[in-house]
C-alpha angles and dihedrals in degrees: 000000000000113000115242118246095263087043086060103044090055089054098046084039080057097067102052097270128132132198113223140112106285081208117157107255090216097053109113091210096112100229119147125199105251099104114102090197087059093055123094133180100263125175132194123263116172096345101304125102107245135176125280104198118062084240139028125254075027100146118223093184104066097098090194096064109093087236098072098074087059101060086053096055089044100045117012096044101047087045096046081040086059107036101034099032088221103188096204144014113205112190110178145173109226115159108341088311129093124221136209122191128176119205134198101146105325127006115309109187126332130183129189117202129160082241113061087210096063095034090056085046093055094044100051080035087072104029078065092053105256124163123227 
């Protein structure tokens, strides 16, 4: 199943990103930031606010694209890693289905999906406290 919009803003919110319009504050060229189309997922990196995406307009919240499971791997696991000191990820293929499954002690949150991607969203999705 494919998270709603607002499913998918609290999780990227989750891991310490923000979705605004990164625009120079000096800049006279009058823009405001009112425009969705302008906003892009941005994180913080030595106290200034960067890209998260390799381009902009790149949209991190098109589950189908082969990018996506990379941003989870590069900002919701590291975060969860960090916050949650979960000791092992297990993504794997059993019978036409993938499963992801989070571990401390005992299982945290697990997922299973015909797509990894959405399996390991779902997964991290829960081990951060999200409600279906």
């Amino acid at each position: 199943m494919n998270p709603t919009q607002e499913q998918m803003q609290w999780f990227w919110e989750q891991c310490g990103l923000r979705w605004f319009w990164n625009h120079n504050p000096d800049c006279d060229c009058g823009a405001l930031d009112d425009n969705d189309d302008m906003r892009d997922w941005n994180y913080q990196k030595d106290g200034k606010w960067v890209l998260a995406t390799n381009f902009y307009h790149e949209k991190m919240n098109r589950i189908e694209r082969p990018e996506f499971i990379g941003y989870l791997f590069k900002y919701a696991v590291p975060k969860l890693a960090g916050e949650e000191e979960i000791q092992c990820l297990l993504i794997y293929s059993a019978e036409f289905k993938w499963e992801a499954s989070l571990y401390k002690e005992l299982s945290l949150a697990s997922c299973s999906d015909e797509d990894p991607a959405i399996a390991l969203f779902w997964a991290i999705y829960k081990a951060f406290g999200g409600k279906e």
